[in-house]
Backbone as JSON Lines, residues from 0, in Angstrom:
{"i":0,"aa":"X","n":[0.85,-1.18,0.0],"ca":[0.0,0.0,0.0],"c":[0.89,1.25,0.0]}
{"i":1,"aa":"X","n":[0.45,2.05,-0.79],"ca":[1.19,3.55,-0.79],"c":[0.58,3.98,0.31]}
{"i":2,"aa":"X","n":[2.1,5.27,0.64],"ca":[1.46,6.06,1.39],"c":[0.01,7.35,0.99]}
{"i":3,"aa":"X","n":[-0.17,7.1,-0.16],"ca":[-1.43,7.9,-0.47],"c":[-2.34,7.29,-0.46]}
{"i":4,"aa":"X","n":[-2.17,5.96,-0.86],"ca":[-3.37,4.85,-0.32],"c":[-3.77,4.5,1.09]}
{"i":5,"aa":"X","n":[-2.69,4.69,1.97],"ca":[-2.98,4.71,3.76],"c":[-3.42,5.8,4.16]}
{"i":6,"aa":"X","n":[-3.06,7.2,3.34],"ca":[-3.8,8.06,4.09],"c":[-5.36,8.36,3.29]}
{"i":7,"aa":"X","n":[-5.67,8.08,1.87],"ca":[-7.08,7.77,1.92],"c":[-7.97,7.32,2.73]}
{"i":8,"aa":"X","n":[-7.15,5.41,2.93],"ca":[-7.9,4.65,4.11],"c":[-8.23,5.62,5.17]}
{"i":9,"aa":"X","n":[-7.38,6.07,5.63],"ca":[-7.49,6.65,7.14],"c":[-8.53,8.11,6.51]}
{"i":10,"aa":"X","n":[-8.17,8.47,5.51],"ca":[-9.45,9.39,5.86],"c":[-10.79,8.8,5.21]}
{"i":11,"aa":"X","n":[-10.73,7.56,5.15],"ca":[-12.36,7.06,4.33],"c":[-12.9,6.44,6.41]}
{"i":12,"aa":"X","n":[-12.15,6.0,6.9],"ca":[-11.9,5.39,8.33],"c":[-12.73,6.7,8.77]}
{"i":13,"aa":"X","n":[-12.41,7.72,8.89],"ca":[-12.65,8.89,9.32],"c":[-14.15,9.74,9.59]}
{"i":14,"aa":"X","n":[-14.16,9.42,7.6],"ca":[-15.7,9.89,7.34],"c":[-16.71,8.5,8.12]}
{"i":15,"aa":"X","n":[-16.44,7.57,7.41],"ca":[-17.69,6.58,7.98],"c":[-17.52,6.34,10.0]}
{"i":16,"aa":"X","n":[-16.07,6.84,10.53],"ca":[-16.65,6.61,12.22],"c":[-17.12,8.17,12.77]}
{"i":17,"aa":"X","n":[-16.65,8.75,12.3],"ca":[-17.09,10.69,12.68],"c":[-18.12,11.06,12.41]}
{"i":18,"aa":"X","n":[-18.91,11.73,13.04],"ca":[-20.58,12.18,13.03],"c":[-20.06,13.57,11.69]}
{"i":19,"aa":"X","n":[-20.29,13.89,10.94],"ca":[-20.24,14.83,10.31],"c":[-20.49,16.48,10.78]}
{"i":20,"aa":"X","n":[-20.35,16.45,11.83],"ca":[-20.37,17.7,12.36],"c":[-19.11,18.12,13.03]}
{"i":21,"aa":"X","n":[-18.77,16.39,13.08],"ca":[-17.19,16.66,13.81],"c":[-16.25,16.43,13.03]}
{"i":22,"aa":"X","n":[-16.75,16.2,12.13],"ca":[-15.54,15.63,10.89],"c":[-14.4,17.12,10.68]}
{"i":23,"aa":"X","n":[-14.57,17.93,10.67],"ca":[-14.26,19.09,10.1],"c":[-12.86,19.21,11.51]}
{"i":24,"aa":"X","n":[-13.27,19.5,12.45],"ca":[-12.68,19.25,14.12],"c":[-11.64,18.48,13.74]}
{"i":25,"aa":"X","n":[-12.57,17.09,13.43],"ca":[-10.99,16.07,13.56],"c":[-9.94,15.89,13.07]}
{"i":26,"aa":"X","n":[-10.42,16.81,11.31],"ca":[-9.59,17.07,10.56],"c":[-8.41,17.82,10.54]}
{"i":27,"aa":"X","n":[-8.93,19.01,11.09],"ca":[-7.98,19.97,11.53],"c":[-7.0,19.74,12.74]}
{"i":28,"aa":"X","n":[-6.86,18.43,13.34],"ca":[-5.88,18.2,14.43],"c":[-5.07,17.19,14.06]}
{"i":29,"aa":"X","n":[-5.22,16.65,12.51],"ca":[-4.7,15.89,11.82],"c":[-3.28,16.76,10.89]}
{"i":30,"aa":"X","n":[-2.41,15.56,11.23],"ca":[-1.07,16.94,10.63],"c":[-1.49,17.05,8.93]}
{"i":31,"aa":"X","n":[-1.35,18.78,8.99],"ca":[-1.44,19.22,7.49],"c":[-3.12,19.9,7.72]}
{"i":32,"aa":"X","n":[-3.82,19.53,8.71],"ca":[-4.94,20.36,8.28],"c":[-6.1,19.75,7.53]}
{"i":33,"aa":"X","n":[-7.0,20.57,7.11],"ca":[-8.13,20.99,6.2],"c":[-7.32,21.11,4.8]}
{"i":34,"aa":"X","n":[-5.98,21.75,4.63],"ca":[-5.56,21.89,3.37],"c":[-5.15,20.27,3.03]}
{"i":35,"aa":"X","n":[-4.56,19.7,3.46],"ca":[-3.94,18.26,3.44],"c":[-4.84,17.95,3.5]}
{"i":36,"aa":"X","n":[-5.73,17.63,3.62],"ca":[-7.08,16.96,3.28],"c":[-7.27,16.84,2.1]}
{"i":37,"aa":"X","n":[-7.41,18.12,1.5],"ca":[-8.08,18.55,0.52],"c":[-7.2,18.01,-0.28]}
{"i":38,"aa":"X","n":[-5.81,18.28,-0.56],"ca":[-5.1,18.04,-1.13],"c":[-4.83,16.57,-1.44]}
{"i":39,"aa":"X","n":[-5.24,15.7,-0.83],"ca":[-5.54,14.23,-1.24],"c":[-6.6,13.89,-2.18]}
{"i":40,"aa":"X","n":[-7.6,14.76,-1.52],"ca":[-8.97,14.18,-1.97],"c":[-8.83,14.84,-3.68]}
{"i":41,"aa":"X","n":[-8.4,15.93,-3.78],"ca":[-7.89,16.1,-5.29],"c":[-6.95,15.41,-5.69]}
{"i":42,"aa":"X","n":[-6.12,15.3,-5.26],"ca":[-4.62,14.02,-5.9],"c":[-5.58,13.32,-6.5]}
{"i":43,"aa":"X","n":[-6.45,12.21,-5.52],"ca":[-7.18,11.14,-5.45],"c":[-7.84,11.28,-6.99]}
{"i":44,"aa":"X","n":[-8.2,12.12,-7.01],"ca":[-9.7,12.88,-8.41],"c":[-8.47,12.8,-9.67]}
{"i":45,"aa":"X","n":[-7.84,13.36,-9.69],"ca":[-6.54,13.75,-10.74],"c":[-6.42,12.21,-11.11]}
{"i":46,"aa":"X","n":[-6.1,11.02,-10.34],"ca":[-5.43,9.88,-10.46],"c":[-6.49,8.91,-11.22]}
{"i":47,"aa":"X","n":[-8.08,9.22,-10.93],"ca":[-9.06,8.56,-11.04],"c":[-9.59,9.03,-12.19]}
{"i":48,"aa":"X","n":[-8.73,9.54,-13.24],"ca":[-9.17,10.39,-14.42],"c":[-8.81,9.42,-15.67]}
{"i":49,"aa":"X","n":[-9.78,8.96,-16.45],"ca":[-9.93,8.25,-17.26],"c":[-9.94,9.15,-18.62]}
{"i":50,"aa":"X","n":[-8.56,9.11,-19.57],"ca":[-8.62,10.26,-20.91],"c":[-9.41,9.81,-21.74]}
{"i":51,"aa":"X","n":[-9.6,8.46,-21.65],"ca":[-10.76,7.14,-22.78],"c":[-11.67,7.7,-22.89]}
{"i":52,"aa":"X","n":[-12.52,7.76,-21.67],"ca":[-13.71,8.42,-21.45],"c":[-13.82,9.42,-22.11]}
{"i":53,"aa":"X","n":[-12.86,10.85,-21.54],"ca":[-13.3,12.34,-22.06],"c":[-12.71,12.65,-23.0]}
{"i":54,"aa":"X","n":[-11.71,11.65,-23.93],"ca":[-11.42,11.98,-25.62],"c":[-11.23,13.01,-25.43]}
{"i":55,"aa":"X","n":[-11.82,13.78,-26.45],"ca":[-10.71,15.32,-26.98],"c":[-11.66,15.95,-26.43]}
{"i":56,"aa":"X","n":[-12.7,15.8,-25.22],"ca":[-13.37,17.45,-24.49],"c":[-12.81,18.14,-23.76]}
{"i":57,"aa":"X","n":[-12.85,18.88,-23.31],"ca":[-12.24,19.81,-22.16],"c":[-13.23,20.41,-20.99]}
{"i":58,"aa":"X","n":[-12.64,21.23,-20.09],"ca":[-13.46,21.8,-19.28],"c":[-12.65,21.82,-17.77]}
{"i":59,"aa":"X","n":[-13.44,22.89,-16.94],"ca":[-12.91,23.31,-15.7],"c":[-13.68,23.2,-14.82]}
{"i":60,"aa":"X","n":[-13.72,22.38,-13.61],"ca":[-14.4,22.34,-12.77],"c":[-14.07,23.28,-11.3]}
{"i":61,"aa":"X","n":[-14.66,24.11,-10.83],"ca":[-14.19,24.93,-10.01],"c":[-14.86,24.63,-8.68]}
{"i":62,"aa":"X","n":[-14.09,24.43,-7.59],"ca":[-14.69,23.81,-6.0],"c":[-14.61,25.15,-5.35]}
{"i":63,"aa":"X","n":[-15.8,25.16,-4.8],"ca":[-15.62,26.9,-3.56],"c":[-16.5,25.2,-2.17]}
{"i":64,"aa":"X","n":[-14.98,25.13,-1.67],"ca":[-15.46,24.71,-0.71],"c":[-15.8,24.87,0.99]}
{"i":65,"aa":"X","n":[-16.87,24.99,1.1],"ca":[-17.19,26.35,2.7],"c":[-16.32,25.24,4.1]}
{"i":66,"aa":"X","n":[-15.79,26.28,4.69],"ca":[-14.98,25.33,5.95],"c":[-14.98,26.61,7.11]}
{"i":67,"aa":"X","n":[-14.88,26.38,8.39],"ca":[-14.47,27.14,9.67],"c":[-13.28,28.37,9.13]}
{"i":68,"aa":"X","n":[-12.62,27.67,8.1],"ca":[-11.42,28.86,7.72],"c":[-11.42,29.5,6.81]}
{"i":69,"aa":"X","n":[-13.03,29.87,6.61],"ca":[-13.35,30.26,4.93],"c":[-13.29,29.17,3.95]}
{"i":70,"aa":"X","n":[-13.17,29.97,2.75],"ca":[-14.05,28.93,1.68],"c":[-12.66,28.5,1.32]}
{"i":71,"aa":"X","n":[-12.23,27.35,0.78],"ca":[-10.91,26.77,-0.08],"c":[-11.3,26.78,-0.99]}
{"i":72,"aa":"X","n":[-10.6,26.92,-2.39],"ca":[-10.98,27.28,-3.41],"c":[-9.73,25.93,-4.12]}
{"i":73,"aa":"X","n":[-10.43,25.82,-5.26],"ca":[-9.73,24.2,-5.57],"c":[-10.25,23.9,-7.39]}
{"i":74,"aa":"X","n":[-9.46,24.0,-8.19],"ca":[-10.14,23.5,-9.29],"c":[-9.45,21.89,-10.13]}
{"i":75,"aa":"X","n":[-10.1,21.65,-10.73],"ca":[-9.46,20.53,-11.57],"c":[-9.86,21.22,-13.56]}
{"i":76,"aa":"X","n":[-8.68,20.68,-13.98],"ca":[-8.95,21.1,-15.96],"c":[-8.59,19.79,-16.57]}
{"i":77,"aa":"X","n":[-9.74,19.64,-17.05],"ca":[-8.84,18.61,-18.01],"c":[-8.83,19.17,-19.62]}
{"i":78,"aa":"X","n":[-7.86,18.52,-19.94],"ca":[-7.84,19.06,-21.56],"c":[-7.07,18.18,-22.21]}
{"i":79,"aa":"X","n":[-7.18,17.78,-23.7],"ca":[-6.22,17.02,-24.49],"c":[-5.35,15.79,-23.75]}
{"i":80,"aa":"X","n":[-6.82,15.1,-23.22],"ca":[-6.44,13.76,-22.62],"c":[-5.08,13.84,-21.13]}
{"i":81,"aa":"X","n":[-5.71,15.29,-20.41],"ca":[-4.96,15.2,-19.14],"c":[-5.63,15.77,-18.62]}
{"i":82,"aa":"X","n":[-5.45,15.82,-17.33],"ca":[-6.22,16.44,-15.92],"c":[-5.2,16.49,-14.8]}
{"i":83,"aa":"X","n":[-5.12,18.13,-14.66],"ca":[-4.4,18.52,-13.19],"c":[-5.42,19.14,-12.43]}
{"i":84,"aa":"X","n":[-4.86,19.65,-11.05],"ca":[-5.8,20.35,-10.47],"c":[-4.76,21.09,-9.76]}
{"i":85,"aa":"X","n":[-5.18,22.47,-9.12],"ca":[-4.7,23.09,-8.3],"c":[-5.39,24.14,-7.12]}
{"i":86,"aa":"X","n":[-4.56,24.71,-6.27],"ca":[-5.58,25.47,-5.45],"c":[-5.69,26.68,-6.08]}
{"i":87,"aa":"X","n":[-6.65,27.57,-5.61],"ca":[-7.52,28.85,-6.27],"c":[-8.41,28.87,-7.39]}
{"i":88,"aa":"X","n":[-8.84,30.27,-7.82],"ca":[-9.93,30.42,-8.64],"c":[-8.94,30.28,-9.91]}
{"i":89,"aa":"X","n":[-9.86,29.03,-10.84],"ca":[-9.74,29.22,-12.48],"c":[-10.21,30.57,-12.63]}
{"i":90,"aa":"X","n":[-9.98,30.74,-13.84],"ca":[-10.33,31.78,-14.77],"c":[-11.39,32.28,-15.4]}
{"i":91,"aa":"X","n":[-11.52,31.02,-16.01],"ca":[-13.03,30.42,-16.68],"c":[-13.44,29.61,-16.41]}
{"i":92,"aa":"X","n":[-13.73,29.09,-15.11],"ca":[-14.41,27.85,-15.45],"c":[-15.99,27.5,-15.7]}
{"i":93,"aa":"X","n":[-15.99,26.26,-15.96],"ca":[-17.39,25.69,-16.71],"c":[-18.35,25.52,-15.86]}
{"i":94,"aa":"X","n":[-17.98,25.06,-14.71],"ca":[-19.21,24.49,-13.42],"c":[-18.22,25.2,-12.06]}
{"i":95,"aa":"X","n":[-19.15,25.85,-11.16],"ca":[-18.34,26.14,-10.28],"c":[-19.44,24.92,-9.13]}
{"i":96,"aa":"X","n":[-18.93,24.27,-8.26],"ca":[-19.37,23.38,-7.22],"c":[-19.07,23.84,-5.99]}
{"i":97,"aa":"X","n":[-20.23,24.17,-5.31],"ca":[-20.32,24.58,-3.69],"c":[-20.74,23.95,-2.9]}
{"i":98,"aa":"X","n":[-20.23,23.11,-1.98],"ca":[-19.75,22.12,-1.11],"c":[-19.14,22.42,0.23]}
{"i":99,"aa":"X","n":[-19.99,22.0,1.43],"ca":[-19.34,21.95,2.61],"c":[-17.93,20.83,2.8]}
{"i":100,"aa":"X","n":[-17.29,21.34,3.79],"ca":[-16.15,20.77,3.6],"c":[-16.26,19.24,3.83]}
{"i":101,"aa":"X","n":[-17.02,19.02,5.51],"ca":[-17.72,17.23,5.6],"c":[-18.18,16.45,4.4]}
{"i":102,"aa":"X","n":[-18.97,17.54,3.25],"ca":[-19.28,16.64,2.41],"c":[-18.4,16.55,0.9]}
{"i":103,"aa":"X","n":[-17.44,17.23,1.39],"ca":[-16.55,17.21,-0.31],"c":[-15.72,16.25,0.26]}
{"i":104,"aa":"X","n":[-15.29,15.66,1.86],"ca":[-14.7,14.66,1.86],"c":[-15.21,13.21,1.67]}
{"i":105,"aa":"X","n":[-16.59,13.45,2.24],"ca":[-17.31,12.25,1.76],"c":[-17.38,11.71,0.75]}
{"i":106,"aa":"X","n":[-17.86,13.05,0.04],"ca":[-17.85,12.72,-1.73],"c":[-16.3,12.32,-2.27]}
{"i":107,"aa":"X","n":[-15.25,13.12,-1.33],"ca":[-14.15,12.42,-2.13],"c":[-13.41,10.95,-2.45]}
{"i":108,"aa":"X","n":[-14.06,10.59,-1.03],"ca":[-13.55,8.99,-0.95],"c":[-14.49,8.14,-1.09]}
{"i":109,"aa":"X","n":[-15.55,8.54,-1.82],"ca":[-16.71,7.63,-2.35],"c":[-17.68,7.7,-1.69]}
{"i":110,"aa":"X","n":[-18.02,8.28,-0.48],"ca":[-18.89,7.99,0.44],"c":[-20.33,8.71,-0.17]}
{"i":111,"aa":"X","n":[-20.16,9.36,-0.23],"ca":[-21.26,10.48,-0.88],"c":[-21.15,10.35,-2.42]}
{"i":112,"aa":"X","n":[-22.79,9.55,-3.02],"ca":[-22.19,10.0,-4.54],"c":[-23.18,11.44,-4.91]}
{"i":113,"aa":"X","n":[-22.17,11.89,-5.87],"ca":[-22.48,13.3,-6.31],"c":[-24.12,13.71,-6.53]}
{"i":114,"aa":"X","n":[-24.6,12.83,-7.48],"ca":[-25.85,12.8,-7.62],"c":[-27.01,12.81,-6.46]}
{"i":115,"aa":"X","n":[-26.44,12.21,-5.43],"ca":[-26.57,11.89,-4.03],"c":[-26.92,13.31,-3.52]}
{"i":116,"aa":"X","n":[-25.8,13.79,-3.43],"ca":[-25.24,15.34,-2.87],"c":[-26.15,16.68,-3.44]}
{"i":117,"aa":"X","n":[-26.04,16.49,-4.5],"ca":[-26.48,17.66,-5.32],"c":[-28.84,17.56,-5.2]}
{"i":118,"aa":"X","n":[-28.61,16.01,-5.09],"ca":[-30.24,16.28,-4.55],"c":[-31.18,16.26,-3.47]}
{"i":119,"aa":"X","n":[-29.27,16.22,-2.49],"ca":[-29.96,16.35,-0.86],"c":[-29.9,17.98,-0.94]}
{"i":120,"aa":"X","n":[-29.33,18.69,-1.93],"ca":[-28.86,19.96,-1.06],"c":[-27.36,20.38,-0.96]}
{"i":121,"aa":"X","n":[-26.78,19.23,-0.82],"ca":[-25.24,19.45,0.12],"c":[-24.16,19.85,-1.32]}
{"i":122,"aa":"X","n":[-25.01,19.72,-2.3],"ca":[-23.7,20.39,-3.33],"c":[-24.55,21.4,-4.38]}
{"i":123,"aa":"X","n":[-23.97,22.54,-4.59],"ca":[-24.75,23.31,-5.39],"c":[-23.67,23.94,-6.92]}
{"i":124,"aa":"X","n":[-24.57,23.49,-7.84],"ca":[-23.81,24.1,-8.53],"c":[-24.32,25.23,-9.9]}
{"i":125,"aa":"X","n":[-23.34,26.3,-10.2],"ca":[-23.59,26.73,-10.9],"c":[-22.44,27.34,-12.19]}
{"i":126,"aa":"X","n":[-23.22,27.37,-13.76],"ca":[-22.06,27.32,-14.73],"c":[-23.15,26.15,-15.4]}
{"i":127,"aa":"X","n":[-22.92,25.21,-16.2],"ca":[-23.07,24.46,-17.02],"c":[-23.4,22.97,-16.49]}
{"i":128,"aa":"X","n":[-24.99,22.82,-16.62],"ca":[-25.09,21.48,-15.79],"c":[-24.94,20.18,-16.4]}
{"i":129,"aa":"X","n":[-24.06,20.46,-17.56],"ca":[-23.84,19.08,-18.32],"c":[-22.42,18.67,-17.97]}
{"i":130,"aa":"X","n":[-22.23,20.09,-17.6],"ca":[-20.59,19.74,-17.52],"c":[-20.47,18.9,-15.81]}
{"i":131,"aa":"X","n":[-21.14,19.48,-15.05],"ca":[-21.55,18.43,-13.87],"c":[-21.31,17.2,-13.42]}
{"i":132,"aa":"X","n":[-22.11,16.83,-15.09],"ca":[-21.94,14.87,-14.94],"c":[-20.55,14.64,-15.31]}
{"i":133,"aa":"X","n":[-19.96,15.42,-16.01],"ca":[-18.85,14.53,-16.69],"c":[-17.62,14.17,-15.59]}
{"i":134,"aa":"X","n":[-18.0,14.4,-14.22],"ca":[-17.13,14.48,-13.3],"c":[-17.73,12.53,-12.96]}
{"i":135,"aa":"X","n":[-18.62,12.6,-12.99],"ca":[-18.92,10.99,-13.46],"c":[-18.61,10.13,-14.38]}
{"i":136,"aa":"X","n":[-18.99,10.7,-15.47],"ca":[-18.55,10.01,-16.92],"c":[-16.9,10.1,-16.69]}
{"i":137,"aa":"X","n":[-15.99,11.12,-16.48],"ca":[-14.3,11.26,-16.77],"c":[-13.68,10.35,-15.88]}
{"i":138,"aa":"X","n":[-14.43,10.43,-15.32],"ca":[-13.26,9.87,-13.61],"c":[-14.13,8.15,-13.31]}
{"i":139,"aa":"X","n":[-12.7,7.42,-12.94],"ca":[-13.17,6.08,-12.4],"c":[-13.26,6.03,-11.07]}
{"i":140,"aa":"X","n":[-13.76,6.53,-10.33],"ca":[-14.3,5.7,-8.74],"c":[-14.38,4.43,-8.25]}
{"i":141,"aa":"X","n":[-13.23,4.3,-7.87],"ca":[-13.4,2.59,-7.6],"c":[-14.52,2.7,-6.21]}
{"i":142,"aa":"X","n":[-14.94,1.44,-6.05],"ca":[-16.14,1.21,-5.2],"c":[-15.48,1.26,-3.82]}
{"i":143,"aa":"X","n":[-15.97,1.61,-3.11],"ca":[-15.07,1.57,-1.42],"c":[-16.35,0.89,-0.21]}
């Protein structure tokens, strides 16, 4: 097991024993933070990016995600059969996604699926709602 694969575990461990109100708490006493968090749960997204799938489309997905320390701001691009991501505001992007922080981790390690999210409430988005799905269609999610 990699060490990016142990610290997934430990934060999938996390979401399913932590009441979601405390998730955020526990996070932040974890070395690295809310940012180190985050910063997995995108690695994670980047790695799970299938170019088969999204052929020659493109697009920017932009995260404003709300936390105790203000909002983190987080995007992913893919283009010409690659996908990075980094922190702050894209430029342009296509879909911007607004997400509490408990539930962008959920959603990151499978726990929460998107479709899930977006029709409890817990993810809102606005920009282009086709571009939405393709965060489904692009990316492989293995089952957890």
């Amino acid at each position: 097991m990699t060490v990016q694969q142990e610290e997934v575990a430990e934060l999938i461990e996390l979401v399913e024993s932590t009441p979601s109100k405390q998730l955020e708490e526990v996070v932040r006493q974890r070395e690295g933070g809310l940012d180190a968090a985050l910063e997995l749960i995108f690695d994670l997204l980047v790695s799970e990016f299938n170019p088969r799938k999204a052929k020659d489309q493109k697009g920017t997905f932009q995260f404003e995600i709300a936390s105790s320390e203000g909002t983190k701001l987080h995007f992913v691009h893919v283009e010409a059969g690659t996908c990075r991501t980094d922190k702050g505001r894209s430029e342009d992007p296509d879909i911007t996604i607004g997400i509490k922080f408990p539930d962008m981790l959920a959603m990151g390690v499978g726990k929460l699926p998107g479709a899930k999210a977006f029709l409890t409430g817990k993810l809102k988005l606005r920009g282009s709602p086709l571009m939405g799905t393709k965060l489904g269609e692009w990316f492989d999610h293995p089952e957890t």
